[in-house]
N, C-alpha and C positions, 0 to 999 in steps of 0.2 A: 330679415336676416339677423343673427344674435351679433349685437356688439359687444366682444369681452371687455373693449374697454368700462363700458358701463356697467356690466355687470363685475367686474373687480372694482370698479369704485363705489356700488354700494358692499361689497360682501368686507374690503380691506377696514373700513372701520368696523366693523363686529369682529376681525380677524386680532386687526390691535388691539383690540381689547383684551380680548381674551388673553393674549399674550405680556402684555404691560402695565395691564390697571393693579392699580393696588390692589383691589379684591381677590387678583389672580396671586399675588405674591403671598398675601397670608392664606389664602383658603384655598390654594392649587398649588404654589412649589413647596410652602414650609412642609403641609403633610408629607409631601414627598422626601424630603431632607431630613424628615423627624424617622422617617422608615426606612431611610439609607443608614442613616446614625443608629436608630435600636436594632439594625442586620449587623452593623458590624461590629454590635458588643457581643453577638450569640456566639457561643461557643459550646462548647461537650465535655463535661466531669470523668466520662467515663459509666456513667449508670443516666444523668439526665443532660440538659441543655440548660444553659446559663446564660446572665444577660448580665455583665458587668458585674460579673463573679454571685450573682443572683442566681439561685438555681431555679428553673422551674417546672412546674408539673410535665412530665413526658408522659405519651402514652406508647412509646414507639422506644425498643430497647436498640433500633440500631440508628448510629448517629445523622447521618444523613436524611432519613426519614421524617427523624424528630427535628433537625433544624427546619427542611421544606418544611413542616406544618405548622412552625413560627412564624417563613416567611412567608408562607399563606395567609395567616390569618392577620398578620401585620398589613400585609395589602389588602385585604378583604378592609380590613377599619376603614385605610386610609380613601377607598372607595366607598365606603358609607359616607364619612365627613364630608368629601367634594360633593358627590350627590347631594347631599341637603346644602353646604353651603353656595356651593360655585354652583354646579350643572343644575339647578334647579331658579335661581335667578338667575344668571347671568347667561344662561343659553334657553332654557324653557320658556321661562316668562316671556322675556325679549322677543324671541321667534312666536309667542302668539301676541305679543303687545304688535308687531307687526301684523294682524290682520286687523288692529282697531281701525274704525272708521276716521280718526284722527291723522293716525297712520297712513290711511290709504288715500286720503286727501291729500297729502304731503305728497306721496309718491306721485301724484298725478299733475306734479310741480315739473318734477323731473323727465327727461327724454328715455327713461327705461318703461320697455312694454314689460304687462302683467306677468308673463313667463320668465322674461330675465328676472325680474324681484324675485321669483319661483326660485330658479336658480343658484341669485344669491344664497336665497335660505338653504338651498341643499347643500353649498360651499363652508356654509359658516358649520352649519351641523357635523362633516365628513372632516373638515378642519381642526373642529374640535375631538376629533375621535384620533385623529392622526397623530396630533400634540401630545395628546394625556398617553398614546401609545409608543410616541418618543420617548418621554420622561420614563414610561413603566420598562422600558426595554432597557435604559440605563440604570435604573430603580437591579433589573435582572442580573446584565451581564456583571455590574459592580459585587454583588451578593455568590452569584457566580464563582466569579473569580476568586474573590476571599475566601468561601469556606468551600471551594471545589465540589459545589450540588449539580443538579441538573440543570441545565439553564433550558430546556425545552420546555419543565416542567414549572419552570418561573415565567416563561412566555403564555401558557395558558391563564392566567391570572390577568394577563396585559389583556391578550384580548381576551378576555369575559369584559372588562372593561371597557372597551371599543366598541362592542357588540352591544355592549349596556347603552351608550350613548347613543349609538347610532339609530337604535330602534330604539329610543325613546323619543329623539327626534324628528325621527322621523313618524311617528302616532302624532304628534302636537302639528305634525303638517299635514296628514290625513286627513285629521277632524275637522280641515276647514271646509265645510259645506256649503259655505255660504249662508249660513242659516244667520238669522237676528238674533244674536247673542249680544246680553247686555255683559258690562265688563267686570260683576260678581262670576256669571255662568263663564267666562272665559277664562280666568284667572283656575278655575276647576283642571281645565284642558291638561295645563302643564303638571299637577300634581299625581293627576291617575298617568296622563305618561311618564312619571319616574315612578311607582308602583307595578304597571301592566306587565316589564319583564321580569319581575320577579315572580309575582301572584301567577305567571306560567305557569313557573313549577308548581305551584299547587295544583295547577289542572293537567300536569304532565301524566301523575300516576292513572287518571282517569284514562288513560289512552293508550295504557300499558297494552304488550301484546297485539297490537293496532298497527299496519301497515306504514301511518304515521308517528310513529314512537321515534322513531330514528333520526327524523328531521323538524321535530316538535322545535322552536326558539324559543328561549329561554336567555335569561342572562342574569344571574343570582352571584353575591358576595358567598364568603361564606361556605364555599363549597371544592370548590376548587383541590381542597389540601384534604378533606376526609373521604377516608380509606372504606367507610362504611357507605358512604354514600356513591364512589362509584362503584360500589360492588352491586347497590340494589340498585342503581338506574345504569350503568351503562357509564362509557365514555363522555364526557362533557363538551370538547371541542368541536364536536359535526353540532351540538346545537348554537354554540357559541357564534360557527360560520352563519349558520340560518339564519339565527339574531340578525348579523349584519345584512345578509338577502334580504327579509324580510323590511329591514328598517331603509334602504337604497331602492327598495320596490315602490316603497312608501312614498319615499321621496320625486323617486319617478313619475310616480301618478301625479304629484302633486303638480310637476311643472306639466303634464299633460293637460292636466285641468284649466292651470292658466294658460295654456295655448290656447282654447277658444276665444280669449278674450283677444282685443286688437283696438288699437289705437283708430280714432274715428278724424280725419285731418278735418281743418273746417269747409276749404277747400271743395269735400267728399259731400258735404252736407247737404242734403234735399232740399229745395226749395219749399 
């Protein structure tokens, strides 16, 4: 039977962290405060868009158009920066340094079966996509409110983001096979899963016209705000949701996998 107390008492400290470590405060809230601050210097001349009476290149002659594809690509950045800084050690790493055999000796300290540990990791991952999609939402409605854009069109931004995390996390929890991996070849794991949803889209257009085009996952920066690009692929949001499917399928498998395993009492033990 699951105990949540034990499986929130390992997931709460990966949870604190994420939320109160100094790493999270410069390289998770400041980008985010540096891109609530450069939203609310933009403004409109009349011919372009301006940033603290800065004019800047527009490609878009009507105003609304031209601020969203600032504040696109303002969050697109600040979604590069966490990816390499925060989301790439402080949740990647972490989540495969927990399959080290160091790690897994430790665990075996503790009264949590294989599957809750499972668990935890799916908490800590789905935690982290939940967080960074509180902040982007407030990131939204603020930017929203002041220059009266679409705020639907600013929530697709959030989630590519959620979707970006969730299904990367959920690849680094996949990969565990079980195989003997020493800890050069696992330290690999977590850096193709912050690549994998992006290098999608490159394999998107191979699929074009394909029964599968529609619900292809993907989860790319960078895209969100160009006009030309959902013209040649399509909507972005249904793959955005897939992302997420695909990386909570992921995750699902993974606490499946640890369900075989079972605590052996000594009690149990054959003569």
């Amino acid at each position: 039977m699951i105990k949540i107390h034990r499986i929130w008492t390992l997931a709460r400290l990966d949870i604190k962290r994420i939320v109160q470590s100094r790493a999270s405060l410069w390289f998770f809230y400041l980008p985010f405060g540096i891109a609530t601050i450069a939203g609310l210097g933009l403004g409109w001349n009349g011919r372009s868009t301006v940033l603290f009476t800065i004019p800047l290149e527009s490609c878009c002659d009507s105003r609304d158009k031209a601020i969203l594809g600032v504040l696109h690509e303002h969050f697109s950045w600040v979604w590069i920066f966490i990816a390499f800084t925060h989301l790439l050690p402080q949740l990647l790493f972490r989540l495969q340094d927990s399959f080290l055999v160091s790690q897994s000796l430790w665990l075996r300290f503790t009264p949590c079966l294989p599957y809750e540990v499972a668990i935890s990791r799916a908490l800590q991952v789905i935690f982290y996509g939940i967080w960074i999609g509180i902040l982007g939402i407030i990131w939204a409605l603020i930017n929203s409110l002041i220059h009266q854009v679409s705020f639907t069109s600013l929530l697709l931004d959030v989630l590519g983001v959620v979707s970006y995390v969730i299904l990367s996390g959920g690849i680094v929890s996949i990969l565990d096979f079980g195989l003997a991996l020493g800890y050069s070849e696992r330290r690999v794991i977590p850096i193709v899963a912050l690549f994998v949803p992006i290098l999608f889209l490159i394999v998107y257009p191979l699929i074009k016209d394909s029964p599968y085009e529609r619900f292809f996952p993907y989860a790319s920066p960078l895209i969100t705000g160009s006009e030309v690009f959902t013209k040649l692929f399509g909507g972005v949001m249904i793959h955005f949701i897939m992302a997420i499917v695909v990386g909570i399928l992921f995750l699902g498998l993974h606490i499946i996998n640890k369900k075989r395993y079972f605590r052996v009492e000594l009690n149990q033990m054959p003569e």
